[in-house]
C-alpha positions as CSV (number, residue, x, y, z in Angstrom):
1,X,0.7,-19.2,24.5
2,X,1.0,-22.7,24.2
3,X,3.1,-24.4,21.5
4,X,0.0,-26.2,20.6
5,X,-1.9,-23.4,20.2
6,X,1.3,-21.4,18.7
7,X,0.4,-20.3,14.7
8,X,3.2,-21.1,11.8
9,X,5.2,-18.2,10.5
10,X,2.8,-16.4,8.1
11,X,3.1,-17.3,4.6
12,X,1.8,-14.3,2.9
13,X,2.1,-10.2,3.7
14,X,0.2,-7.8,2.4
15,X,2.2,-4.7,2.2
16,X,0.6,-2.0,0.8
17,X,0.2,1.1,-0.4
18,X,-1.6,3.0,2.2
19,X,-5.4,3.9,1.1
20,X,-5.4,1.1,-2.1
21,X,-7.8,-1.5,-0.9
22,X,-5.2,-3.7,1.2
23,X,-8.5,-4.1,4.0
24,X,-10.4,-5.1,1.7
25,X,-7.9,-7.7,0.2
26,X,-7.2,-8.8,3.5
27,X,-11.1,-9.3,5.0
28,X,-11.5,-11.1,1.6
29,X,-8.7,-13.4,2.3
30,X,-9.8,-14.2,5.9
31,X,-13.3,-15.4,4.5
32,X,-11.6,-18.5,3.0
33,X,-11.4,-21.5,5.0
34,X,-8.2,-22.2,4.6
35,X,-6.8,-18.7,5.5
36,X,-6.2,-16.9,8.6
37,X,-5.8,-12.8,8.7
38,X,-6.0,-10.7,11.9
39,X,-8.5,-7.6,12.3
40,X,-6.3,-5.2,12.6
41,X,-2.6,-4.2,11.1
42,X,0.2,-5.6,13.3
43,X,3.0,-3.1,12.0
44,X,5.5,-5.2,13.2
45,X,8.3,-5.2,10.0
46,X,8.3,-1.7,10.0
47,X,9.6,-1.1,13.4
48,X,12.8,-1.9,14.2
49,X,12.4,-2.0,17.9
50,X,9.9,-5.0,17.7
51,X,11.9,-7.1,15.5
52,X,15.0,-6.9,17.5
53,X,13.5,-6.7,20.8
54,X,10.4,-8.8,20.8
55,X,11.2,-10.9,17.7
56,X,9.1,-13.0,16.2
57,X,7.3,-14.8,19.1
58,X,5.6,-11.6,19.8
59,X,4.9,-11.5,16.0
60,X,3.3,-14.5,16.4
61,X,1.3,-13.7,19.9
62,X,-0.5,-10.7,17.4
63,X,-2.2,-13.8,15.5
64,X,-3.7,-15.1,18.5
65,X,-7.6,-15.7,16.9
66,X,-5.8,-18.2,14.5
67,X,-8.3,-21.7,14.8
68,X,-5.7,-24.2,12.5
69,X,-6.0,-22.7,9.0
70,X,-2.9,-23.8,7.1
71,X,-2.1,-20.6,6.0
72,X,-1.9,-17.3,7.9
73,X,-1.1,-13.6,6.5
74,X,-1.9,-10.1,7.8
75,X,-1.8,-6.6,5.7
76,X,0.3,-4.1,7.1
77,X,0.1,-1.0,4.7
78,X,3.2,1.1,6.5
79,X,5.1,-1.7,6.0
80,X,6.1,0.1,2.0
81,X,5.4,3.2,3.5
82,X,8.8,5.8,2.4
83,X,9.5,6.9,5.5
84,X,9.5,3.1,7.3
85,X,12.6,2.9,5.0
86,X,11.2,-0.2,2.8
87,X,15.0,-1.2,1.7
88,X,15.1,-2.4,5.6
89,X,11.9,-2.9,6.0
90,X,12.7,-5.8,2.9
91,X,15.8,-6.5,4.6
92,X,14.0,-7.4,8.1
93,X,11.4,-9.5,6.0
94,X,13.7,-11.9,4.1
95,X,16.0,-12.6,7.0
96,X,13.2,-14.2,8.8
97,X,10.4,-15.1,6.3
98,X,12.5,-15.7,3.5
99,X,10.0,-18.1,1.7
100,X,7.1,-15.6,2.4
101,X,4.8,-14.3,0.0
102,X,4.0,-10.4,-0.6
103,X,1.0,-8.7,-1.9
104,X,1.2,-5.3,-2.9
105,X,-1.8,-3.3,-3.7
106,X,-1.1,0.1,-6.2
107,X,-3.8,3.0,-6.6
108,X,-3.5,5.8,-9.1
109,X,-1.0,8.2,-6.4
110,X,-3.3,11.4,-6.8
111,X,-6.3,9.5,-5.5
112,X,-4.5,8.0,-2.9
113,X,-3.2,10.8,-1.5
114,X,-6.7,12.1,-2.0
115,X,-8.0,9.4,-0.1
116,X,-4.9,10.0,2.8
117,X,-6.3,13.2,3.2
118,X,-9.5,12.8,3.7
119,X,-8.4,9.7,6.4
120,X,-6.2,12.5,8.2
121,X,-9.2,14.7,8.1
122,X,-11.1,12.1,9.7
123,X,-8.3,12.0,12.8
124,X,-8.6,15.7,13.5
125,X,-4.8,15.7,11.7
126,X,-5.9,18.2,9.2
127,X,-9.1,21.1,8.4
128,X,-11.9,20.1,7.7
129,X,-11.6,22.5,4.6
130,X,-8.1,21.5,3.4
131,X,-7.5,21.6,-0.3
132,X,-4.9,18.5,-1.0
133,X,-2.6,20.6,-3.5
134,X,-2.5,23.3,-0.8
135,X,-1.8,20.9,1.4
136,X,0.7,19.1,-0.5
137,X,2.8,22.4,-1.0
138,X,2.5,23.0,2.7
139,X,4.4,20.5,3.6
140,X,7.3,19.9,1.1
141,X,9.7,18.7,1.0
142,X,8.0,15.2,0.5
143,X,10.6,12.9,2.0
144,X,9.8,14.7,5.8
145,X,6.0,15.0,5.4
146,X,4.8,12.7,8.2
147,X,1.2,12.1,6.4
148,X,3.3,11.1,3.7
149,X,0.7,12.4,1.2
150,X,3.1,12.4,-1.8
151,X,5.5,9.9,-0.8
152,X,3.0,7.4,0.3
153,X,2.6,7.0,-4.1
154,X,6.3,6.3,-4.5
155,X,5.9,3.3,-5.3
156,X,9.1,2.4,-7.6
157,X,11.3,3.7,-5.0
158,X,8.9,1.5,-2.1
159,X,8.7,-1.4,-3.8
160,X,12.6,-1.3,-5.5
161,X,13.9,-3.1,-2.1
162,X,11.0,-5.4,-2.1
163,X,11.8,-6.3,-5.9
164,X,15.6,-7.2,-5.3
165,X,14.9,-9.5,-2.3
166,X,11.4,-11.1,-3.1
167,X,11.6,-11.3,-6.6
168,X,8.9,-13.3,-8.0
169,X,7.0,-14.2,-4.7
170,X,6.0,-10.2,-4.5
171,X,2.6,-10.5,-6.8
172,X,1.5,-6.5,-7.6
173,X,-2.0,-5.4,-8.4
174,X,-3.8,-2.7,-9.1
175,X,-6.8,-1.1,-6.5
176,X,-9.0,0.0,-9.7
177,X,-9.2,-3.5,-11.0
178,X,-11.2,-4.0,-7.8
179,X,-14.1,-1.8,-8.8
180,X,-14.0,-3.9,-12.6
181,X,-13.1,-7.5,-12.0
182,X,-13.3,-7.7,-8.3
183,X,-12.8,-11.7,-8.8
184,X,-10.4,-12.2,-10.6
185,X,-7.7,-9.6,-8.3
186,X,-9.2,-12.2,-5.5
187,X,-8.4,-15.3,-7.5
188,X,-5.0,-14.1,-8.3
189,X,-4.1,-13.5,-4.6
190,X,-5.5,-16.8,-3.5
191,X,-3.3,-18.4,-6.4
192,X,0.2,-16.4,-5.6
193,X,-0.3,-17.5,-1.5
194,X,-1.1,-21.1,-2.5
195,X,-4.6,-21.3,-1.2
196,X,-7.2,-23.7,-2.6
197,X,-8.6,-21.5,-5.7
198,X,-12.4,-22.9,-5.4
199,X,-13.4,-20.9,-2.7
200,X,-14.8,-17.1,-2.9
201,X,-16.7,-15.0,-0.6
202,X,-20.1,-14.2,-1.3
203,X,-19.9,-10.5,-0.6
204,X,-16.5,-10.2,-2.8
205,X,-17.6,-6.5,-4.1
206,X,-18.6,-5.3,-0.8
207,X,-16.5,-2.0,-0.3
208,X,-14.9,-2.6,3.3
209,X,-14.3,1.2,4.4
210,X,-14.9,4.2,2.3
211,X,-12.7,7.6,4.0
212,X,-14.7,9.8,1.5
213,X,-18.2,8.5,3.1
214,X,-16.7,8.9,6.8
215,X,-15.2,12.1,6.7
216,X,-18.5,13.5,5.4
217,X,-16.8,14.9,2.4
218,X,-17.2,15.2,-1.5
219,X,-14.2,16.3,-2.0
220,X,-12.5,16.0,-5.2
221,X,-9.0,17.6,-6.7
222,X,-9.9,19.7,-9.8
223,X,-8.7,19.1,-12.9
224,X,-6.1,21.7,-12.8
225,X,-4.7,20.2,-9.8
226,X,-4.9,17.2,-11.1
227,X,-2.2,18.4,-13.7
228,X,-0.2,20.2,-11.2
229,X,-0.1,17.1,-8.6
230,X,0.8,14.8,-11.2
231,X,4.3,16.5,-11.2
232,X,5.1,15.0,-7.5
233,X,4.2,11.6,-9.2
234,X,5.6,11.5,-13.1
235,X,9.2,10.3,-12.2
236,X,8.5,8.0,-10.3
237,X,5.5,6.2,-11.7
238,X,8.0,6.0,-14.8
239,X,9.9,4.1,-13.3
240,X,7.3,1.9,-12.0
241,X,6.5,1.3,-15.8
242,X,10.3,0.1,-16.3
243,X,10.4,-2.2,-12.9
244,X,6.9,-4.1,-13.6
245,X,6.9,-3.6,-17.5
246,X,3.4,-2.1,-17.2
247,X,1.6,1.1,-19.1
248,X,0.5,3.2,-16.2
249,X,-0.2,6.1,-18.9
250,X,-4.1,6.1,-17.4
251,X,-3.0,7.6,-13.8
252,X,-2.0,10.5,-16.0
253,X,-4.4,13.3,-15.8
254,X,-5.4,15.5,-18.6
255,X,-6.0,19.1,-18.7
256,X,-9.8,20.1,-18.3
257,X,-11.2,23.3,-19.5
258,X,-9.6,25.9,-17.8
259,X,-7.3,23.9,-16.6
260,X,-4.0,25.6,-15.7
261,X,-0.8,24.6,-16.8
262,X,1.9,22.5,-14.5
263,X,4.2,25.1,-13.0
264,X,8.0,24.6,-14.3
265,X,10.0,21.8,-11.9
266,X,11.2,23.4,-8.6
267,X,13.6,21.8,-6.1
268,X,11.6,19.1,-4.1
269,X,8.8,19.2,-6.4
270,X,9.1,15.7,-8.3
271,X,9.8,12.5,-7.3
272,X,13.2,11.6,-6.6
273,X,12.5,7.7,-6.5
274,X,17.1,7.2,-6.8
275,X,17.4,9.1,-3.6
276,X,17.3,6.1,-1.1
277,X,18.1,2.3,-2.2
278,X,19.6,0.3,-4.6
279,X,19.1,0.3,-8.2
280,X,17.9,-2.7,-10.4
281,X,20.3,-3.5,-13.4
């Protein structure tokens, strides 16, 4: 690549969480003029290997469409992922984009490890027929669960790391605000990367990629499972209340008719969001 033709170091990453609209934030971003994102995720942070080995000019090589925009970012979702370790994932980011700015992107957990599913379906990973709480207690405990279907919606102990060393420049929002204010979760990510606010795309509400519509399913938890999966999720989502300052009491589900009660707290059953990484004081 020539230095002419050699892109700045990107001044915004999306991060995450897996499943929570990050492609659609980052197709949205690419619209504007002044903005360049690639295709595709570039999963660079979250493996060690690549940092150390290729460093950053190879980082760089992966935004090879860039035409001149001013700024550039990419969304990696993996990159908060709990088995990428985010405390070095965080660690790797600040030591060599120390001024960048992160997006992350939170869903209600259940749904998004509904949605996980359904993408892991899609692959040929899973049964066509699986039932996510079945699933779920398949493979406990959590922390080793490659599909990372609970611990993908850790998102206190993900985003702890990213909190300590960002601070400030990590701006969170929330995936459901897409479906009821679609502009204004756009506006506020063109404002936190610096990006001139006067531009939107015309297509803004457009959903980008549905797993639900491709994997040819109607699947939905019921409500009792709802209760019972909420259990993997309650610790750590109240923590995620203490580190943003947010009420996150709509995630919780309720108990339908007939709904059966959550089963008492077994070992590996909730979130243990203190297990890896530091603590904010």
């Amino acid at each position: 690549m020539d230095d002419d033709n050699t892109p700045p170091v990107p001044r915004f990453v999306i991060i995450g969480a897996q499943k929570s609209a990050t492609r659609w934030l980052r197709k949205n971003l690419g619209e504007h003029p002044d903005i360049y994102t690639p295709r595709s995720e570039v999963h660079f942070w979250n493996v060690e290997n690549r940092v150390e080995k290729l460093g950053l000019e190879w980082y760089l090589e992966q935004f090879d469409g860039w035409n001149g925009e001013p700024i550039i970012g990419e969304a990696t979702p993996g990159y908060m992922i709990w088995r990428h370790h985010p405390d070095e994932v965080a660690a790797r980011m600040k030591e060599h984009l120390p001024d960048g700015r992160l997006i992350a992107l939170l869903r209600n957990p259940i749904d998004r490890a509904s949605s996980a599913m359904l993408h892991h379906i899609r692959r040929g990973r899973l049964p066509a027929d699986s039932r996510l709480l079945d699933v779920v207690r398949e493979r406990m405990p959590a922390e080793t669960d490659r599909l990372c279907l609970v611990a993908g919606g850790w998102y206190a102990a993900s985003l702890e790391p990213f909190l300590d060393a960002f601070g400030d420049a990590l701006l969170v929002q929330w995936q459901d605000d897409i479906a009821t204010d679609p502009v204004s979760v756009f506006d506020a990510a063109v404002r936190h990367i610096g990006a001139s606010p006067e531009f939107r795309p015309s297509d803004l509400s457009k959903v980008v990629f549905s797993n639900r519509q491709s994997a040819g399913s109607n699947y939905e938890p019921s409500a009792a499972d709802r209760v019972e999966l909420w259990e993997y999720f309650r610790d750590d989502v109240a923590k995620l209340e203490q580190l943003l300052d947010v009420d996150l009491s709509r995630w919780e589900p309720t108990a339908g008719d007939g709904a059966a009660e959550p089963e008492p707290e077994s070992n590996g059953r909730r979130s243990k969001w203190w297990s890896r990484g530091r603590s904010r004081t």
